[in-house]
N, C-alpha and C positions, 0 to 999 in steps of 0.2 A: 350618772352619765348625762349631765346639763353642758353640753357644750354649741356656744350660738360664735361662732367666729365672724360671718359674714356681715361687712357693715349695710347699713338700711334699717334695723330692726327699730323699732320705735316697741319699747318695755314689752309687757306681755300681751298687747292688743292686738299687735300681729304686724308685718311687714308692709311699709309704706314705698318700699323701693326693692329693687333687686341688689342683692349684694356685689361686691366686686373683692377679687382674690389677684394679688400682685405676684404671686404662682401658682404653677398649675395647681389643679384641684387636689391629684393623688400624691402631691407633695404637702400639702396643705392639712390633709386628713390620713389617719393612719388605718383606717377601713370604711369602704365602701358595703354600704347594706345595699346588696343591688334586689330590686322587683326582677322578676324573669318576666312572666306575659308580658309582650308588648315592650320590654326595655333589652332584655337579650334575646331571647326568641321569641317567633309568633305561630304559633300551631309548631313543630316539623323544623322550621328552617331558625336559623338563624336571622337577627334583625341583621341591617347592611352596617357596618363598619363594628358589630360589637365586639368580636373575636379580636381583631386588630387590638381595637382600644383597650380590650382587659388583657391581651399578652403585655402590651405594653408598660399600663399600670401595673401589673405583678412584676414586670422585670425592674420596674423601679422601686420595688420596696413598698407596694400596696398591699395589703388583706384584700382579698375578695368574700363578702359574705354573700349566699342567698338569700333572701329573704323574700316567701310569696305567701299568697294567699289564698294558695292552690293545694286544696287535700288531697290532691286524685295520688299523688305518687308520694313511695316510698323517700327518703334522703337519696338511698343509695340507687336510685331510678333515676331520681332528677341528675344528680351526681353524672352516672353513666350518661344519660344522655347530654347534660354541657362537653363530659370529655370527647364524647363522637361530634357533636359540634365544633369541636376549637378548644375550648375553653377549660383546662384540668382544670377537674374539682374530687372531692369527697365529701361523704357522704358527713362530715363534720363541717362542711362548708355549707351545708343546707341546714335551715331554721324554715319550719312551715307553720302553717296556720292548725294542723292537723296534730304537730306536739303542743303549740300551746292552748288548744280546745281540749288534749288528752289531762294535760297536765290541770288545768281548771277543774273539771270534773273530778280526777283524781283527790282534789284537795278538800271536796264536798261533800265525797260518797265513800265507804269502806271500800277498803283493799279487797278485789275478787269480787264486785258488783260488776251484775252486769247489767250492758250499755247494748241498745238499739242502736243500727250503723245505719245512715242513709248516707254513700258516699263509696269512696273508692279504696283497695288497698293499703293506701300512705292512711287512712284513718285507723284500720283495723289495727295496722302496724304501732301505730302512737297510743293505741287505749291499751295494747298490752305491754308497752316501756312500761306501762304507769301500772301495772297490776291489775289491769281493767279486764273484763272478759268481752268483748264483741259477739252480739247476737243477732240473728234476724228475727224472730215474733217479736210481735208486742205480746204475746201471752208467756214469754219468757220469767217470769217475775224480776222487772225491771229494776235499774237506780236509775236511769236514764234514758235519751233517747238525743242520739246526737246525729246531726245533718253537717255533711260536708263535699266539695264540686266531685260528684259521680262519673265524669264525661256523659256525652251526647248519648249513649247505649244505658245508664239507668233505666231499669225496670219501673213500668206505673204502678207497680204492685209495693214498691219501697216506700214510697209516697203516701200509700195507703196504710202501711204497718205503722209509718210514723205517727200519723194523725190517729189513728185507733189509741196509742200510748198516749197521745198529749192531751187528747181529749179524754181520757183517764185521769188526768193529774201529773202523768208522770214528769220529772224536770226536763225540760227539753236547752238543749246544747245548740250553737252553730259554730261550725270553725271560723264563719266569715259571712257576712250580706253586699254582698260586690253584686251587683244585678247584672252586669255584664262581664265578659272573657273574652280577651282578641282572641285569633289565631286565625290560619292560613288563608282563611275563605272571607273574612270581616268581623265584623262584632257579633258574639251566639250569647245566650243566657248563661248568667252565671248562676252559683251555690243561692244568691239571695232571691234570683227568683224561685228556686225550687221551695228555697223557705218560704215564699211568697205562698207556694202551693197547700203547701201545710196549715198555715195560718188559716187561710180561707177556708179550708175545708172543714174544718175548728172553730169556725165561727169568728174570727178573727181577733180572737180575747185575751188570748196565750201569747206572751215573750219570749223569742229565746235566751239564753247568755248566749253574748257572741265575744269570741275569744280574737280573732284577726283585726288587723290592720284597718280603723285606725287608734283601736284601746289598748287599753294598757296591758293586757296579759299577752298580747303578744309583742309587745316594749318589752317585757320583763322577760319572758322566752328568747329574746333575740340576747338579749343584755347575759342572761346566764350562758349562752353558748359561743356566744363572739368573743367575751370581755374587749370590747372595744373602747379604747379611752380617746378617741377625737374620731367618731363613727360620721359617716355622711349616707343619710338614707336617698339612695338615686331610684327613682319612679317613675310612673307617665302618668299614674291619677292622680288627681288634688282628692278626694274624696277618702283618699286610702293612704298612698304613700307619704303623700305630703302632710295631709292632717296628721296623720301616727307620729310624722318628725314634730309636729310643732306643738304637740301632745306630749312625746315626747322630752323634747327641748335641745332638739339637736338640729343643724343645719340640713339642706337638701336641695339635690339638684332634680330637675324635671328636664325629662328626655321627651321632646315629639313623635316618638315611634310609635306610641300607643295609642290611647284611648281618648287623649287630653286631646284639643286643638288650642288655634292660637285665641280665638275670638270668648272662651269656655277661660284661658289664664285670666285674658284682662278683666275678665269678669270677678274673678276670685274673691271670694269675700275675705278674712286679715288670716282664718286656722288653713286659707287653701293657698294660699302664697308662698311659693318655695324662693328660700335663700336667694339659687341661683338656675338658669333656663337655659338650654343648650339644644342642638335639633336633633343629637343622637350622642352616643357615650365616647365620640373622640372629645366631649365638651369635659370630662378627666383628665385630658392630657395639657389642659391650658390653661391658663389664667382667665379671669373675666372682669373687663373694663368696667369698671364704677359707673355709677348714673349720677350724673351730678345736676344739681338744680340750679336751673340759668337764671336769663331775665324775664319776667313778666310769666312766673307760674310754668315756665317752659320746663322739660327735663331732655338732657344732650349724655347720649352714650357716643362715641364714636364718631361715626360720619353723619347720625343725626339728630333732629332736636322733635320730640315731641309736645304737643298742648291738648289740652282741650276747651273749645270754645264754639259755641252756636249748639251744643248740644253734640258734639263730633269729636271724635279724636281726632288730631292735625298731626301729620308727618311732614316734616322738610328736611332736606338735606344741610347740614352746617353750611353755613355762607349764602345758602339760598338762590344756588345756582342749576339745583335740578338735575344734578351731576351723581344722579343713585349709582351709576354703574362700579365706585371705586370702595361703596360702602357696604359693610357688611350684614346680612340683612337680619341675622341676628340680634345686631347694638339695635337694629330700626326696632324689636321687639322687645327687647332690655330696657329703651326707650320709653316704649308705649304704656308698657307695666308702671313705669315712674309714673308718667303721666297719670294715669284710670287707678291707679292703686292709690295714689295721694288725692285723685279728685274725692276715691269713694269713701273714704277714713276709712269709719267700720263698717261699711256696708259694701253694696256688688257695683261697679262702675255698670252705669247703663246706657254711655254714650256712644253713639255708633260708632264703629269701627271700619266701617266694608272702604270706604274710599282711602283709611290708611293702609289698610290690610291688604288692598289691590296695587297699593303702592310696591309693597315687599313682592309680588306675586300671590298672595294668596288669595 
């Protein structure tokens, strides 16, 4: 599953521009690997326009995959709750981080080993698809000791069985190191700081395997449960979603409902640079204008033209009339990435931002 359709891409170094699609997206791609935190819900609710936009793309002949890097729930949990959301799914439409952390260990340790849980239901569920036995001591006589997102009610005492194991020897697992988790209230700690907790406590010496988003066993988890042949991985972190796509080798769009902002894109170093950038998942239903490279180092989406010069990145409007109000402030973002992505080659654009950025509103 090597599929790069989006042009921009400069070889395997990583993207110098944002790609452009002369139709929409979910005509363009035959399944969507969508993230949930922060790209279709956030804690509880629904993001604003997701439901809309995935009835849409499924009524036109889209796959809808999940794909998260959240081990707290079962498939058929996450499953039920998109359908109370809007959104039919089942439980064959969910790929978590919690089957491909089960499935890794599986492949390491005998059948009917048992494995230390620090984490939620959806873990206990995936270590026994796999013939795993799920336990809580560490004086269990282990094969493992696996960490995955517990929600906010883990016990301190989990934390403690872990490190008693690791610091034994035993192998230690993570489904995921995502240090942060939207939902309803703002950003809370994710699964990696808990790992965080662990390691410290262990003197900081011990590795996990970590099995999510953005390595390959959960590439390969997704790949065996979707069979997706032109997949587009949709996200809101470059450190997860998008890294795993270009890791991977598959195109991706980035949705601003999460985690990401705009000023953290143009920064992107080449594995954090997604294909394509939209402000939320009506960005499926369209096409998206090419960035083309003007004169004098400029790059022109739309209704604008970006540069960088004096150490700044520069917005203006095409024709240079100051006439923001007809353009859209997306291309102004499509733009800027041209801009800071080919200033930085392979490195992170460090040129300020704030007075383009205040240009679009932000």
């Amino acid at each position: 599953m090597t599929v790069r359709s989006g042009q921009g891409q400069q070889g395997d170094g990583g993207r110098t521009l944002p790609g452009g699609s002369a139709v929409p997206l979910s005509e363009a791609y035959d399944t969507a690997l969508l993230d949930l935190d922060g790209v279709v819900y956030a804690g509880g609710s629904a993001v604003p326009y997701a439901v809309e936009a995935l009835g849409t793309a499924r009524a036109g002949g889209m796959h809808l995959a999940y794909v998260t890097n959240n081990a707290l729930r079962t498939p058929e949990e996450v499953a039920e709750h998109l359908t109370e959301l809007g959104v039919p799914a089942v439980a064959g439409d969910v790929v978590t981080s919690a089957q491909a952390v089960s499935r890794l260990i599986a492949d390491e340790v005998p059948p009917g080993s048992r494995v230390l849980v620090v984490g939620g239901e959806g873990l206990r569920v995936a270590l026994r698809e796999r013939g795993l036995v799920p336990v809580e001591s560490a004086d269990d006589d282990l094969a493992a000791v696996v960490q995955g997102y517990g929600g906010p009610e883990l016990p301190w005492a989990r934390f403690a069985e872990a490190a008693y194991a690791v610091g034994r020897g035993v192998p230690w697992y993570a489904s995921n190191t995502d240090l942060t988790i939207p939902g309803a209230r703002g950003i809370g700690p994710g699964n990696g700081a808990a790992v965080e907790v662990v390691r410290i406590a262990t003197g900081g010496r011990a590795e996990p395997k970590v099995a999510g988003k953005p390595l390959p066993p959960m590439h390969r988890e997704t790949v065996l449960r979707t069979g997706a042949a032109r997949p587009l991985v949709v996200g809101d972190r470059l450190d997860t979603d998008i890294e795993g796509a270009f890791n991977g080798g598959v195109d991706s769009l980035l949705v601003l409902t999460g985690v990401t902002d705009v000023p953290q894109l143009l920064a992107a170093v080449p594995e954090h640079r997604p294909t394509y950038v939209a402000a939320d998942l009506r960005g499926l239903l369209v096409g998206q204008p090419e960035v083309v490279a003007g004169d004098g180092g400029a790059f022109v989406c739309g209704g604008w033209r970006a540069s960088v010069g004096g150490g700044e990145l520069v917005l203006e409007s095409v024709g240079g009339d100051g006439g923001d109000a007809g353009a859209d402030v997306m291309d102004g973002v499509r733009a800027l990435c041209g801009a800071a992505w080919s200033a930085a080659g392979d490195g992170a654009c460090e040129a300020d931002a704030g007075k383009a950025l205040a240009r679009l509103g932000w």
